[in-house]
Backbone as numpy.savetxt, mean C-alpha at the origin, in Angstrom:
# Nx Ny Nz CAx CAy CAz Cx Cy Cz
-13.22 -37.17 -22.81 -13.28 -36.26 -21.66 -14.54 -36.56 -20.86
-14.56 -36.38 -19.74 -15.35 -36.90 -18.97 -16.83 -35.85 -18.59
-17.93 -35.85 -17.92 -18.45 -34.72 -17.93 -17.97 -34.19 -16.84
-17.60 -34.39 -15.76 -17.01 -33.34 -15.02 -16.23 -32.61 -15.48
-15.39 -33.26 -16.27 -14.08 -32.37 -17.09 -14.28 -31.29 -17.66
-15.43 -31.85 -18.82 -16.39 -30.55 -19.78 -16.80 -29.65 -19.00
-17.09 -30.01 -17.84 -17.91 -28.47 -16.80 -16.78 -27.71 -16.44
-15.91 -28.27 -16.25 -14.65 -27.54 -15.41 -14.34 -27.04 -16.43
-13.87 -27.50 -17.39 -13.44 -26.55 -18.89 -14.12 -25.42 -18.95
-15.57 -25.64 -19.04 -16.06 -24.55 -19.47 -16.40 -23.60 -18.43
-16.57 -23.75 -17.17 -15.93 -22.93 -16.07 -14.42 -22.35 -16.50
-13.69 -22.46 -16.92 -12.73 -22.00 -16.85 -12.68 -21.10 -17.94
-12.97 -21.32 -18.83 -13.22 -20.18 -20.19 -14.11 -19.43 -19.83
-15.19 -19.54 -19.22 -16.19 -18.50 -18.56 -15.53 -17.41 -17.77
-15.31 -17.78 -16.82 -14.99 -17.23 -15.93 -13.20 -16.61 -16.17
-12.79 -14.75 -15.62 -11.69 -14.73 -16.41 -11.04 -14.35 -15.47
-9.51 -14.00 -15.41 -8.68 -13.79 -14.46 -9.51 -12.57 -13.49
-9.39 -11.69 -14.70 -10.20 -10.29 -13.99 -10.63 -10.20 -12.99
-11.88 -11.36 -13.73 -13.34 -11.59 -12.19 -13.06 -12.20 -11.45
-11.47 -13.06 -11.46 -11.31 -13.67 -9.81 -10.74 -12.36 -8.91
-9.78 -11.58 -9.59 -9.22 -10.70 -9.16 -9.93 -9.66 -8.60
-11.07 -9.40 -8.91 -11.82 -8.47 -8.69 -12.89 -8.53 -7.13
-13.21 -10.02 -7.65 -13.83 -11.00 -6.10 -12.81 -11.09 -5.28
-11.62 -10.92 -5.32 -11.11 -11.60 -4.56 -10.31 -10.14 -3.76
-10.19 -8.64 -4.63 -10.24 -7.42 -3.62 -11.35 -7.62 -2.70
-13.13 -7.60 -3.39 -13.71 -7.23 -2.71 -13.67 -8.12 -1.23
-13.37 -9.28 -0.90 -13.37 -9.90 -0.22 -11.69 -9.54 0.58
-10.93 -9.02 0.38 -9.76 -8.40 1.47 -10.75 -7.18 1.92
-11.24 -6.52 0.86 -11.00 -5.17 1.31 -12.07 -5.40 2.70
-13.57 -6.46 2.92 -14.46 -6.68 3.27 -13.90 -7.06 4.82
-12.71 -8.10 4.87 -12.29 -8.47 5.92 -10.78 -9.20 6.11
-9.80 -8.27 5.08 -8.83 -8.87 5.21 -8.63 -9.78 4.74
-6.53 -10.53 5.30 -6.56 -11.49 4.53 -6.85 -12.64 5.26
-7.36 -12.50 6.14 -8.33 -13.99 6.63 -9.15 -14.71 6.06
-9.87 -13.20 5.56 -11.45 -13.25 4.54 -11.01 -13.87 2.99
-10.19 -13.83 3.06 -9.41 -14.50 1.57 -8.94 -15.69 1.70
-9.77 -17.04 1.53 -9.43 -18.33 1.23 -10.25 -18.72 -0.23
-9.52 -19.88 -1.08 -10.22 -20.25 -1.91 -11.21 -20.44 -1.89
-11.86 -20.97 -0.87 -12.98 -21.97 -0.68 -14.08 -20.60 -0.45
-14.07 -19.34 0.21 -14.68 -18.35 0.17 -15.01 -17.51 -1.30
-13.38 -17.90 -2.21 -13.61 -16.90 -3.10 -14.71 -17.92 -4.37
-14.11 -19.55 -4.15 -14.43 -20.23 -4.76 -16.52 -20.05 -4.82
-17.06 -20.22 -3.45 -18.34 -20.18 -3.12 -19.11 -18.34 -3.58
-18.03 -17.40 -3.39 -19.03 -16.18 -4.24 -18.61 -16.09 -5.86
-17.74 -16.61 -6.46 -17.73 -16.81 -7.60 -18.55 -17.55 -8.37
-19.20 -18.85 -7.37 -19.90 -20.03 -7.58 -19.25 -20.99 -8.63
-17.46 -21.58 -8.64 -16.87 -22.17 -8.90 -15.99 -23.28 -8.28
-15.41 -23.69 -9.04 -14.77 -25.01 -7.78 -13.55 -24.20 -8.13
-13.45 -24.72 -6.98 -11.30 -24.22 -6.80 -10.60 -24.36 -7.71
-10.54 -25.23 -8.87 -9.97 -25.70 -9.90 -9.57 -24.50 -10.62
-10.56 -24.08 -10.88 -11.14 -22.71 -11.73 -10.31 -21.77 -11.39
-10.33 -21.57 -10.05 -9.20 -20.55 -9.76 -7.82 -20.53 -9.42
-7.35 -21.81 -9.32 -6.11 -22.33 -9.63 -5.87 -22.47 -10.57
-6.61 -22.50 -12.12 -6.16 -22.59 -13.08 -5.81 -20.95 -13.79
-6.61 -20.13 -13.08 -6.40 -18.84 -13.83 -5.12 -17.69 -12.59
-5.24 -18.37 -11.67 -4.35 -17.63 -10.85 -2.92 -17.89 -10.21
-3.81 -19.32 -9.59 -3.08 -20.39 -8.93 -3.43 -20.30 -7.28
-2.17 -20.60 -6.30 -2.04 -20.62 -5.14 -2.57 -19.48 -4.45
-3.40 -19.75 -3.13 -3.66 -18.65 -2.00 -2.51 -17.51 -2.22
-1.31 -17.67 -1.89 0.14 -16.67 -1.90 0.24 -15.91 -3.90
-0.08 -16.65 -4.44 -0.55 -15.96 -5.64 -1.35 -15.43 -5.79
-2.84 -15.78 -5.16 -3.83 -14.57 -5.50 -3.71 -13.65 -4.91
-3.23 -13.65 -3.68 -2.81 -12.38 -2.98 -1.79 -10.99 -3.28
-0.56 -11.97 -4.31 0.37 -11.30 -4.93 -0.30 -10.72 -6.10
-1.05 -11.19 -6.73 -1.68 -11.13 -8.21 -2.73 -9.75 -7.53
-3.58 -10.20 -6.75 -4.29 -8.84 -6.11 -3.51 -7.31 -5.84
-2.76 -7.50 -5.44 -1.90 -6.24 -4.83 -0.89 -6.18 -6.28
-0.64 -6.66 -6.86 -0.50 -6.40 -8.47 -1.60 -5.04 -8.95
-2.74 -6.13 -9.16 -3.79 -4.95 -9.62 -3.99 -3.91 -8.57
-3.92 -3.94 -7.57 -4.42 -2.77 -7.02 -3.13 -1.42 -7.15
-1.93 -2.26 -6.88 -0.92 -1.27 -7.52 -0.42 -0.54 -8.30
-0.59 -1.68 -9.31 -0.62 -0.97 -10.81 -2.02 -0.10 -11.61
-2.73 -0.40 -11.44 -3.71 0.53 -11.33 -3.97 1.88 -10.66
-3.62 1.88 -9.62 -3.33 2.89 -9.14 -2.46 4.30 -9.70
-1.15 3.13 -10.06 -0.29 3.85 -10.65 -0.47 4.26 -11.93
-1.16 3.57 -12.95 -1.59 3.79 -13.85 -2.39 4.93 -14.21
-3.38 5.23 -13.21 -4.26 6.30 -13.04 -3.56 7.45 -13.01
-2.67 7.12 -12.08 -2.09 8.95 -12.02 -0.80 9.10 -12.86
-0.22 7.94 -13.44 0.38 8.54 -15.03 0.02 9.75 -15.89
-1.41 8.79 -15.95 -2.61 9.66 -16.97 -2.72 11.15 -16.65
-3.17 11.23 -15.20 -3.29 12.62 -14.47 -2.72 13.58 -15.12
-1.05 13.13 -14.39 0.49 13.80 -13.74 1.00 13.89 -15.19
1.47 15.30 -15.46 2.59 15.76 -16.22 3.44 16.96 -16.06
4.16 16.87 -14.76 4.80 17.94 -14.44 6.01 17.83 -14.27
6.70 18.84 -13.28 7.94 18.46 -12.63 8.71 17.33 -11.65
9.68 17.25 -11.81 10.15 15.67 -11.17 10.06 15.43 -9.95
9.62 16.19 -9.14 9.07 16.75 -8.12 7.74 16.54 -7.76
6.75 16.80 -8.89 5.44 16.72 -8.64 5.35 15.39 -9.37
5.85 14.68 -9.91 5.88 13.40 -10.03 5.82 12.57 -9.30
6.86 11.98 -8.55 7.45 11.76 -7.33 5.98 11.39 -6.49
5.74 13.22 -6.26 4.31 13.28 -5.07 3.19 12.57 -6.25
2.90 12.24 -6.97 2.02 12.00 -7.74 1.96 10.17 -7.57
2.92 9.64 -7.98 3.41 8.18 -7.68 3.00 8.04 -5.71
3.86 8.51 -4.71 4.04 8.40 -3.67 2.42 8.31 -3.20
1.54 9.74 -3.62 -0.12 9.77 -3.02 -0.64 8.43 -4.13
-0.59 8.36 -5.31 -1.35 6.89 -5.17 -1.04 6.20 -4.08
0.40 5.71 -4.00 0.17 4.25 -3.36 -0.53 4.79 -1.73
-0.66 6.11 -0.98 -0.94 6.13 -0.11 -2.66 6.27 -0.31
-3.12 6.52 -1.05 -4.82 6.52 -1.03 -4.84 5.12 -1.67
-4.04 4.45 -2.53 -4.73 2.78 -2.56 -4.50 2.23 -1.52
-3.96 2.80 -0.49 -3.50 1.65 0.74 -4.94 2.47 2.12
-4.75 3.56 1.54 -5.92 4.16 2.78 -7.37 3.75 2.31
-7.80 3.12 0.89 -8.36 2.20 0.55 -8.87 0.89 0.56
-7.49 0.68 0.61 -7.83 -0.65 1.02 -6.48 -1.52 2.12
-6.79 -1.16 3.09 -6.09 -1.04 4.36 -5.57 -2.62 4.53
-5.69 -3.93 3.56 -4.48 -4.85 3.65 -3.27 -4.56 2.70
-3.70 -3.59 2.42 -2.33 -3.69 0.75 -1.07 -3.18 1.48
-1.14 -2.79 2.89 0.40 -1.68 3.19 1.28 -3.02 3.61
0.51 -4.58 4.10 1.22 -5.48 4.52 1.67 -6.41 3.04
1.49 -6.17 2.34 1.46 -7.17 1.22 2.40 -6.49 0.27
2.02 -4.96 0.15 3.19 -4.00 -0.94 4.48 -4.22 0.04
4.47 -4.38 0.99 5.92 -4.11 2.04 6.25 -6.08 1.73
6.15 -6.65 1.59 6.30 -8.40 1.73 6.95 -8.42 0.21
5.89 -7.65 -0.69 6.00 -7.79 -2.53 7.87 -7.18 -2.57
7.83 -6.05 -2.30 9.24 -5.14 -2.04 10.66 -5.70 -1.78
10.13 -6.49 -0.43 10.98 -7.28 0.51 11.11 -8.42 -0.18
10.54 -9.00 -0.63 10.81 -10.75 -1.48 10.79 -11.23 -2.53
10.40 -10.19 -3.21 10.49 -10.21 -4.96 10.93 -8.71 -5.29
11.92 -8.59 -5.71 12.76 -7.29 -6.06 13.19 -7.23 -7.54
12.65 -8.55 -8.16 12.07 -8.28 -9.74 10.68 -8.33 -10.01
9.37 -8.35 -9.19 8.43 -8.13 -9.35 7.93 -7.56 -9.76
6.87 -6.99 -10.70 6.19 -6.11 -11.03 5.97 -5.08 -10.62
5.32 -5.04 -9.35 4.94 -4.13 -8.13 6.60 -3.73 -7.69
7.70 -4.15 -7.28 8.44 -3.09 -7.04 9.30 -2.92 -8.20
9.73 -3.62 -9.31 10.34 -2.84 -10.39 9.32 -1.46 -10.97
7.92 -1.77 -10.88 6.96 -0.56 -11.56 7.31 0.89 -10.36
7.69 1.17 -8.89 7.61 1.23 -8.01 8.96 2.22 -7.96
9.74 1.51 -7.85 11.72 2.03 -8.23 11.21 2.52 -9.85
11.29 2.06 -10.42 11.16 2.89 -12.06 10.42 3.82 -12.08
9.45 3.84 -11.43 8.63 5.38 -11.80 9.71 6.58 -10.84
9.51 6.04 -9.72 9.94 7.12 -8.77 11.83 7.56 -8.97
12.64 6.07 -9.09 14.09 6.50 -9.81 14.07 7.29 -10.64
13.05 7.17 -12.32 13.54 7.84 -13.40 13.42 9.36 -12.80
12.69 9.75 -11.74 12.40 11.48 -11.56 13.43 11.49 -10.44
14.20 11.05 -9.68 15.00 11.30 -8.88 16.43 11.45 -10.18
16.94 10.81 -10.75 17.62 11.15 -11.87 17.56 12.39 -12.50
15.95 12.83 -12.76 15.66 14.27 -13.25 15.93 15.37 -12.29
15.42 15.33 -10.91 16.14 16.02 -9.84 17.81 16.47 -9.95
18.33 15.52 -10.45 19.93 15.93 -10.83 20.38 15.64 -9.22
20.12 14.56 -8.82 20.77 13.42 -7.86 21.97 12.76 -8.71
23.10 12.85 -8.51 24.30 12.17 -8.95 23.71 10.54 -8.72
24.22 10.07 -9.89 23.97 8.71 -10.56 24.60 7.44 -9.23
25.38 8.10 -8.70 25.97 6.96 -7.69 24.90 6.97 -6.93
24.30 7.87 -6.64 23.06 8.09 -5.32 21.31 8.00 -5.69
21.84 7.09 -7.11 20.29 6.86 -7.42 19.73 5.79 -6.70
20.32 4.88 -6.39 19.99 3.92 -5.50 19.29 4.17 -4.25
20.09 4.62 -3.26 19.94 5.27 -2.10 18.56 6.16 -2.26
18.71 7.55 -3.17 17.58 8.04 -3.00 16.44 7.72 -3.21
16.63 6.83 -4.37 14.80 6.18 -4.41 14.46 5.60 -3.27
15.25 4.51 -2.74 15.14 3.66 -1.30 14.88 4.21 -0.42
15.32 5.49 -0.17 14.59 6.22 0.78 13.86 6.35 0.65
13.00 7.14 -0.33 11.28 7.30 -0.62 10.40 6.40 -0.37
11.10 4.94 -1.49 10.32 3.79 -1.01 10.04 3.57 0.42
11.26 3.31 1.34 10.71 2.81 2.45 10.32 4.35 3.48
10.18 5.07 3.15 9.46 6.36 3.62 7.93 6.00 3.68
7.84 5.89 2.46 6.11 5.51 2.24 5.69 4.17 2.73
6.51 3.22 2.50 6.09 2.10 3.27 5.82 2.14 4.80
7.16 2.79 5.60 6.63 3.23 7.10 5.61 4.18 7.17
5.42 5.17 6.35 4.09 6.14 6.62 2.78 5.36 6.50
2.90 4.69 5.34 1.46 3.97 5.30 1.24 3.04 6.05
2.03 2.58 6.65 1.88 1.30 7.62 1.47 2.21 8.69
1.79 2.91 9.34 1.35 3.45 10.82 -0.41 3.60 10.29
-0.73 4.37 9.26 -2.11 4.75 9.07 -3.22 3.48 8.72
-2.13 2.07 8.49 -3.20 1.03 8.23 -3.41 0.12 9.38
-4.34 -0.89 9.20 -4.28 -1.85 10.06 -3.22 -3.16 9.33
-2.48 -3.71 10.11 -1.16 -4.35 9.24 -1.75 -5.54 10.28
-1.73 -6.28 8.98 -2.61 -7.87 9.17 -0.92 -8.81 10.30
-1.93 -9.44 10.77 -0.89 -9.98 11.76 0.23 -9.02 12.99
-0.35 -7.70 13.27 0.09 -7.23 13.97 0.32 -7.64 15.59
0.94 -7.63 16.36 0.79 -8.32 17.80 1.66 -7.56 18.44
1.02 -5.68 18.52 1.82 -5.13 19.05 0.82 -4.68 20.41
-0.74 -5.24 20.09 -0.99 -5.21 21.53 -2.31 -4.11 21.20
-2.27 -3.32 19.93 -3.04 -1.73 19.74 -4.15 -2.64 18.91
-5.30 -1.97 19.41 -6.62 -2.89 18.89 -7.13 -1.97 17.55
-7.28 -2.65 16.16 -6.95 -2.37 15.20 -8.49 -1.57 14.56
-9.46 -1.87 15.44 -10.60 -1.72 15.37 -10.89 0.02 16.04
-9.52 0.41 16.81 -10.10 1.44 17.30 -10.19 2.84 16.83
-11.07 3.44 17.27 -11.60 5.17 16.08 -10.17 5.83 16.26
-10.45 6.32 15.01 -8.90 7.17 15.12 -9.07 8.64 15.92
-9.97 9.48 16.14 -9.95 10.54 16.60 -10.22 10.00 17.85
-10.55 9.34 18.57 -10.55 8.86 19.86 -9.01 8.35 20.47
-8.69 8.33 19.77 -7.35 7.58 20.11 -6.40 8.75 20.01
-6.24 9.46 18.50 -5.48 10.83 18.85 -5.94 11.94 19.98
-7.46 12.34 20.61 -7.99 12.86 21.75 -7.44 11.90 23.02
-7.53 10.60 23.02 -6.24 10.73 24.33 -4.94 10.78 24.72
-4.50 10.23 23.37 -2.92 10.43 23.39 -2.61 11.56 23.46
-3.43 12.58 22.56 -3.10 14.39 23.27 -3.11 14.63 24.69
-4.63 14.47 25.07 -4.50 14.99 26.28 -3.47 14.37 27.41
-2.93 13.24 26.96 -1.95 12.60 27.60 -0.83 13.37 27.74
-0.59 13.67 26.72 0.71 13.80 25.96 0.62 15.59 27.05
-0.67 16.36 26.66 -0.55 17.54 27.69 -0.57 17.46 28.88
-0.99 16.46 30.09 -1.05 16.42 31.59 0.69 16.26 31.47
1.93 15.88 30.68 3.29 15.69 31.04 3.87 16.99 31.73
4.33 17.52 32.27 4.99 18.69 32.94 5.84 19.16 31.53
5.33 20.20 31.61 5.77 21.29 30.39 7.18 21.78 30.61
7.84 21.34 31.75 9.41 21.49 31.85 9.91 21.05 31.30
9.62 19.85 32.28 10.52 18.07 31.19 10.24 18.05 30.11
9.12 17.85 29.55 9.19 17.24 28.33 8.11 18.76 27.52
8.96 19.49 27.02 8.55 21.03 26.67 7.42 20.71 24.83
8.59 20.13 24.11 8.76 19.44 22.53 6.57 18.94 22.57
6.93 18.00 23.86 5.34 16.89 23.74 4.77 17.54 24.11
4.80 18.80 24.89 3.13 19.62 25.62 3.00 20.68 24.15
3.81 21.25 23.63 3.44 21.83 22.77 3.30 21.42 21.31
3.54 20.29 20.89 3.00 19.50 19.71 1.61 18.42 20.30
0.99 18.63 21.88 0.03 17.44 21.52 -1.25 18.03 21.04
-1.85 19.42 20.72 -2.81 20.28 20.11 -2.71 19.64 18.45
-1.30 19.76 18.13 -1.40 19.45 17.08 -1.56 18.16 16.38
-0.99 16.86 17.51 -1.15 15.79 17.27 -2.59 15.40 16.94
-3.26 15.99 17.85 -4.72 15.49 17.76 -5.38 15.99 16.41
-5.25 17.04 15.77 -5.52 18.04 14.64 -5.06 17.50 13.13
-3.94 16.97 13.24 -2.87 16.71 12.28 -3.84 15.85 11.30
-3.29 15.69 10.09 -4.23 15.56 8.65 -3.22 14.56 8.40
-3.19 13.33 8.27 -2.62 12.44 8.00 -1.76 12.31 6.56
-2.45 13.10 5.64 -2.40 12.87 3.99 -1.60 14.35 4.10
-1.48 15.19 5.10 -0.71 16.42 4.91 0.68 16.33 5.06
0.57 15.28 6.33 1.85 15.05 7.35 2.56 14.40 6.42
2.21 13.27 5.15 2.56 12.73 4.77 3.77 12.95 3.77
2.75 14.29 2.80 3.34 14.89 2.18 4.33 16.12 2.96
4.21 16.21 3.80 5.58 17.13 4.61 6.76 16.17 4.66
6.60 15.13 5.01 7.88 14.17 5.02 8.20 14.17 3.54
7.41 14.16 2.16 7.54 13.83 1.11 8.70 15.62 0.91
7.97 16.52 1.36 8.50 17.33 1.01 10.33 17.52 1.93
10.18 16.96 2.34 11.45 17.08 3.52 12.51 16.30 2.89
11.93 15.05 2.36 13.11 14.42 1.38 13.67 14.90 0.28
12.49 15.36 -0.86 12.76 15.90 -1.79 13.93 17.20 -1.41
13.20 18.01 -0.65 14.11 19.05 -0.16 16.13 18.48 -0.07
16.07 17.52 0.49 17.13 16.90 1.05 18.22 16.20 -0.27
17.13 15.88 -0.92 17.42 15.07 -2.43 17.76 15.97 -3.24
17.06 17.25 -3.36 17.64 18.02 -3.95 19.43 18.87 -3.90
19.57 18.78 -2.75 20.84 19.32 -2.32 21.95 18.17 -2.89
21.70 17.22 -2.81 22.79 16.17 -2.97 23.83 16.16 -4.13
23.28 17.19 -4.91 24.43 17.10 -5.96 24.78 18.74 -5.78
């Protein structure tokens, strides 16, 4: 074996999945997934790329492998918490993934990609299994277990996406901008409309501006459940 070889070896036993995984949140959460190339994670780890291709692999893997841990962890946490009704379950699963994503504001583009393209993955079999087995407990007829979890899922996926910045967006809205500045003009916008025509927008834009993001959230949560419940 050569001595480069021996160094790289022992770089590689040193150094463990964990701590790439761990460097390699802090560096999304820091600046996205731009901020996430080998050669960045490689230089604050102080390893050669090797190292982290051997414990992870590919850019598109550490990224998947990241939003792994941040998911499952998440979820993990409030297992521990949560022991209630199938109901408060549900909301228990649903607010993780929305405070790991209001956390760390690349995960709403990456959990929605994980969902969409691997549908035996970790992240969405852990995802459908938590939240299915309590829709089952709800006493949702078995034909409509499908359907109702899918709704939830992609409930939370569109909720959390509006509240994040979603990497590669090109809808034109600058991703950088304050959020109460932005709900203060879209209100007052939304109030100069003539209170004839459009009656619905002059009297919800007080509230638009006010509205609690993590409340609203759970009102939709509660609106389904509500809905889910009737079905049988």
């Amino acid at each position: 074996m050569t001595p480069s070889a021996r160094r790289s070896q022992r770089r590689n036993q040193v150094l463990s999945r964990e701590q790439i995984l761990s460097a390699a949140i802090e560096l999304l959460d820091a600046g996205g997934e731009g901020a996430l190339t080998i050669r960045a994670l490689s230089d604050r780890l102080s390893t050669g790329s090797g190292a982290i291709t051997y414990h992870v692999g590919r850019r598109d893997d550490l990224l998947d492998a990241a939003t792994e841990e941040v998911v499952t962890g998440a979820l993990g946490a409030r297992r521990v918490e949560t022991s209630g009704t199938p109901a408060e379950e549900i909301r228990a699963v649903v607010l993780a993934l929305f405070d790991a994503i209001a956390d760390h504001q690349w995960l709403a583009t990456r959990l929605t990609l994980q969902i969409v393209r691997n549908p035996v993955g970790p992240v969405t079999v852990e995802i459908f299994e938590r939240i299915g087995q309590q829709v089952g407990a709800l006493g949702v007829p078995r034909e409509r277990w499908f359907d109702a979890a899918s709704t939830l899922v992609h409930y939370v996926l569109g909720a959390v996406s509006q509240n994040a910045r979603i990497e590669g967006d090109t809808s034109g809205i600058d991703g950088d901008v304050d959020r109460d500045e932005f709900f203060d003009a879209a209100s007052a916008a939304w109030q100069e409309l003539a209170a004839e025509t459009y009656p619905f927008m002059h009297a919800v834009a007080g509230q638009m501006r006010e509205h609690d993001d993590r409340e609203q959230f759970l009102t939709g949560i509660a609106v389904i459940l509500d809905g889910l419940a009737r079905l049988h």
